[in-house]
C-alpha positions as CSV (number, residue, x, y, z in Angstrom):
1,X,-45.8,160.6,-104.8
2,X,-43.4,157.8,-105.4
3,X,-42.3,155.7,-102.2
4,X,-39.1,156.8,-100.1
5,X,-39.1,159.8,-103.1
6,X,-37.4,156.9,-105.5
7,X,-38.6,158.0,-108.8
8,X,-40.7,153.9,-110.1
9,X,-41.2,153.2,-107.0
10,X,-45.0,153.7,-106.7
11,X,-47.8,152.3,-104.5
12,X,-50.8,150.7,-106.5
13,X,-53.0,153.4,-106.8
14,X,-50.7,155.6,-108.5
15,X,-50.3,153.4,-111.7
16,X,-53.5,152.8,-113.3
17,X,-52.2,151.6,-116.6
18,X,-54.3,150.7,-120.3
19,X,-53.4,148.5,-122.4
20,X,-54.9,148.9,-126.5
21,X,-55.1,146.1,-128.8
22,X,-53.1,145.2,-131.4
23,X,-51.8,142.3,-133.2
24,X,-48.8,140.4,-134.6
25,X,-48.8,140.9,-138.9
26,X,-45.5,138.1,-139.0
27,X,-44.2,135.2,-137.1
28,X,-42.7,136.7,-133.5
29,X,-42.2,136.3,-129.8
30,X,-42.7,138.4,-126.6
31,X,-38.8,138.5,-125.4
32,X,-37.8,139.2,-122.1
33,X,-35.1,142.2,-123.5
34,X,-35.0,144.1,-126.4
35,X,-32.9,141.9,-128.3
36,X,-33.8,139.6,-131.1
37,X,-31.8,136.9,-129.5
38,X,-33.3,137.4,-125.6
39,X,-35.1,134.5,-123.7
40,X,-38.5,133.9,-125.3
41,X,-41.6,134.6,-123.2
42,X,-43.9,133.1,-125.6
43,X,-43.9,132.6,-129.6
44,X,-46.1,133.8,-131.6
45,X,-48.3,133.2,-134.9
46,X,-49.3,135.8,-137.7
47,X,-52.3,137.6,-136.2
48,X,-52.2,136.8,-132.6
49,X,-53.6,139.4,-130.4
50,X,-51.8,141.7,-127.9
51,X,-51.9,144.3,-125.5
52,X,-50.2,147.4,-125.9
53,X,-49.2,149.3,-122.9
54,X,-49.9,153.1,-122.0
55,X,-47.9,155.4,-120.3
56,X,-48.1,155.1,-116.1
57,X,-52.0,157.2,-115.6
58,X,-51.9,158.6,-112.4
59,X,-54.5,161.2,-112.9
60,X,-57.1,158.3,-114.2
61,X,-57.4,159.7,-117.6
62,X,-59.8,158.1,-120.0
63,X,-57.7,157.7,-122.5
64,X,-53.9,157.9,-121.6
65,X,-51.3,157.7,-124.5
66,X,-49.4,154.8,-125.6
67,X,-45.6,154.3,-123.8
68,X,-43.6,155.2,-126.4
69,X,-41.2,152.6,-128.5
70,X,-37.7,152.1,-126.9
71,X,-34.5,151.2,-129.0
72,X,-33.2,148.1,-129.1
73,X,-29.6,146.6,-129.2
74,X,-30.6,145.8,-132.7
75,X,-31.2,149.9,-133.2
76,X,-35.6,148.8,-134.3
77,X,-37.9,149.8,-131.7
78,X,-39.6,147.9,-129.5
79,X,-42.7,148.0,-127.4
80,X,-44.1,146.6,-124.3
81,X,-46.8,144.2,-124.6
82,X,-48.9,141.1,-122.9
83,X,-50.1,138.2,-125.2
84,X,-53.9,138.2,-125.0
85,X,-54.2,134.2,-125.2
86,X,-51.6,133.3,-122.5
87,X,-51.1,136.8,-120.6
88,X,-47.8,137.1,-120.9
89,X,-45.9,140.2,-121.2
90,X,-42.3,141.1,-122.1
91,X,-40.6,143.2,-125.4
92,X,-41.6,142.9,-129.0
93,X,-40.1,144.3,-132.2
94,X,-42.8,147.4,-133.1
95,X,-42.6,146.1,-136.9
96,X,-44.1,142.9,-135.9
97,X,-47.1,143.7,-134.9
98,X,-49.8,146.8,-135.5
99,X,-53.1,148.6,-134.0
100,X,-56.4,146.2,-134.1
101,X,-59.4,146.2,-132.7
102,X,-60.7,144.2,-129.6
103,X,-63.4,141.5,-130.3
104,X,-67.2,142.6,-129.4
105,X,-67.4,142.2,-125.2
106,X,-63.5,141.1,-124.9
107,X,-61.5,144.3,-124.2
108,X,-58.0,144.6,-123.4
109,X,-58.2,144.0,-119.5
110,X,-54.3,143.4,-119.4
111,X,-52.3,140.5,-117.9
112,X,-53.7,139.9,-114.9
113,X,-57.2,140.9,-115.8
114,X,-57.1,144.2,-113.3
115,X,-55.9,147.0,-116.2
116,X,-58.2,148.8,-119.1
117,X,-58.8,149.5,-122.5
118,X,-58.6,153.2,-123.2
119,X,-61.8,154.5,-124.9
120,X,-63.6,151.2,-124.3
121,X,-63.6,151.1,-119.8
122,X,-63.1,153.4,-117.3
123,X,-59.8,154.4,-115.8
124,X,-59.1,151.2,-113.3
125,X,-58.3,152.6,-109.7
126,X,-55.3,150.4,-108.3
127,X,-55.8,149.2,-104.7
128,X,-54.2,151.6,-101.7
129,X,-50.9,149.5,-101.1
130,X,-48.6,150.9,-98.7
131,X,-44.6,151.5,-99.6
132,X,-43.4,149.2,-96.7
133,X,-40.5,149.5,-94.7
134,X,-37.4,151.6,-96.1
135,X,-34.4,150.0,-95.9
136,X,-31.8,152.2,-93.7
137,X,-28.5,150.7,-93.7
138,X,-25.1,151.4,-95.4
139,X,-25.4,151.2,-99.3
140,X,-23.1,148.6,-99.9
141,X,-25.2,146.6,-97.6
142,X,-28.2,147.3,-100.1
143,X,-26.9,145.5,-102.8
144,X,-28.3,142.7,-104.3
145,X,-28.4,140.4,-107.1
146,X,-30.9,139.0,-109.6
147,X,-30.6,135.3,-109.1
148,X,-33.3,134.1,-111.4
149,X,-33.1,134.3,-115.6
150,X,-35.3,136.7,-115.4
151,X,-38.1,138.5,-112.5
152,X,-40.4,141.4,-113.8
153,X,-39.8,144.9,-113.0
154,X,-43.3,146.4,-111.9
155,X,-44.4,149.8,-111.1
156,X,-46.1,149.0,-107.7
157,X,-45.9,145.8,-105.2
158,X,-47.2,142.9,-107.7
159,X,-49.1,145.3,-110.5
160,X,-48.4,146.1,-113.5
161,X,-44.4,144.8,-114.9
162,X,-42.6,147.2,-117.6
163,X,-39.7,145.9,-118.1
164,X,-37.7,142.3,-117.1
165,X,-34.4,142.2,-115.0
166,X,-32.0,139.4,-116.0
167,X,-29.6,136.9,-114.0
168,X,-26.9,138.6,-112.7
169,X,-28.1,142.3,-113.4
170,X,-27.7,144.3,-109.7
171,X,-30.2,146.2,-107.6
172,X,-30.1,148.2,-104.3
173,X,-33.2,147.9,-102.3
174,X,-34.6,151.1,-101.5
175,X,-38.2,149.2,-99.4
176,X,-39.6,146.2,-98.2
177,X,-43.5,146.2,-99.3
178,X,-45.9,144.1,-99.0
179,X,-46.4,140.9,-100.7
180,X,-42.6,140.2,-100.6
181,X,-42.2,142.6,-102.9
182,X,-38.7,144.8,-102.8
183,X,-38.4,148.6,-104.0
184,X,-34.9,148.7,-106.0
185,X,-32.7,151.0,-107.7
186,X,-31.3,149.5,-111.0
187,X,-27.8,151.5,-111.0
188,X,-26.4,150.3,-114.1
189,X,-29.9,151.4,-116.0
190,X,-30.8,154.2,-113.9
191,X,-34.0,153.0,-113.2
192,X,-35.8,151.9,-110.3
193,X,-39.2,149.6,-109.7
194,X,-40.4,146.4,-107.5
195,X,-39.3,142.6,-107.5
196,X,-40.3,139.7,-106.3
197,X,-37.8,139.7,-103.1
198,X,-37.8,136.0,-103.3
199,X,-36.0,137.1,-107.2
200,X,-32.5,138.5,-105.5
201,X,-29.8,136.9,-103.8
């Protein structure tokens, strides 16, 4: 059950994400939008390896499927991914990379080191965190700002980030959770997730 019945707004055991491997077949970067010309997360070389994320896995299957591509403002697609080297995640264009296959003993344990490879480990059970405190005052008290370039959007307090929110872009809390971490609704996306509280102004 999502927290406060805010669709994204999860607690840590009901994410349980995979990531597979692949790799980059051309000069690229891990972008913090899907845009060619978004803030770069990191560059990358021809072959590098990544992670590709699955869908959210509440049910702890083995082998959950892949989150599908998303659109770009360029009109390519583009999928969510962590660099395996340097961990870390953000957009990249689907043509510039493809499937691959982990080295022997070094699967795809995602970002942080606390996800799975599908196929290759078991389904990783997030820890019990609780939703925190729901915010209860007028709406347009709720609003808040993203005063940083950019602060991940995750799926439970400090697990697993899908997507990036950027300077300026505006949120209405929805919780307080642990770790300073703030449920939010992302009106103008219609979307909804945790961020770093210390993120918003």
């Amino acid at each position: 059950m999502p927290c406060f019945g805010v669709d994204g707004v999860y607690s840590g055991h009901e994410v349980n994400i995979g990531y597979r491997p692949w790799r980059t077949v051309r000069p690229t970067a891990i972008r913090v939008a899907r845009e060619p010309a978004a803030a770069i997360v990191v560059a990358l070389r021809a072959g590098q390896g990544l992670g590709r994320q699955t869908v959210r896995n509440p049910d702890h299957l083995a082998e959950p499927p892949d989150r599908p591509p998303t659109a770009g403002a360029d009109a390519r697609d583009w999928i969510w991914v962590y660099g395996r080297a340097h961990g870390g995640s953000g957009w990249i264009a689907l043509e510039d990379c493809e499937p691959a296959v982990s080295p022997p003993g070094r699967p795809c344990r995602g970002p942080a080191g606390f996800d799975f490879e599908p196929g290759v480990m078991p389904s990783m059970r997030g820890p019990h965190t609780t939703c925190g405190s729901g915010v209860i005052v007028p709406r347009r008290w709720r609003r808040r700002a993203v005063a940083v370039d950019a602060v991940y959007l995750r799926c439970s307090p400090d697990g697993t980030a899908w997507d990036c929110l950027r300077r300026a872009e505006e949120v209405e809390l929805v919780c307080h959770g642990p770790r300073g971490f703030d449920g939010v609704i992302v009106p103008a996306r219609g979307v909804a997730g945790w961020v770093d509280g210390a993120a918003l102004a």
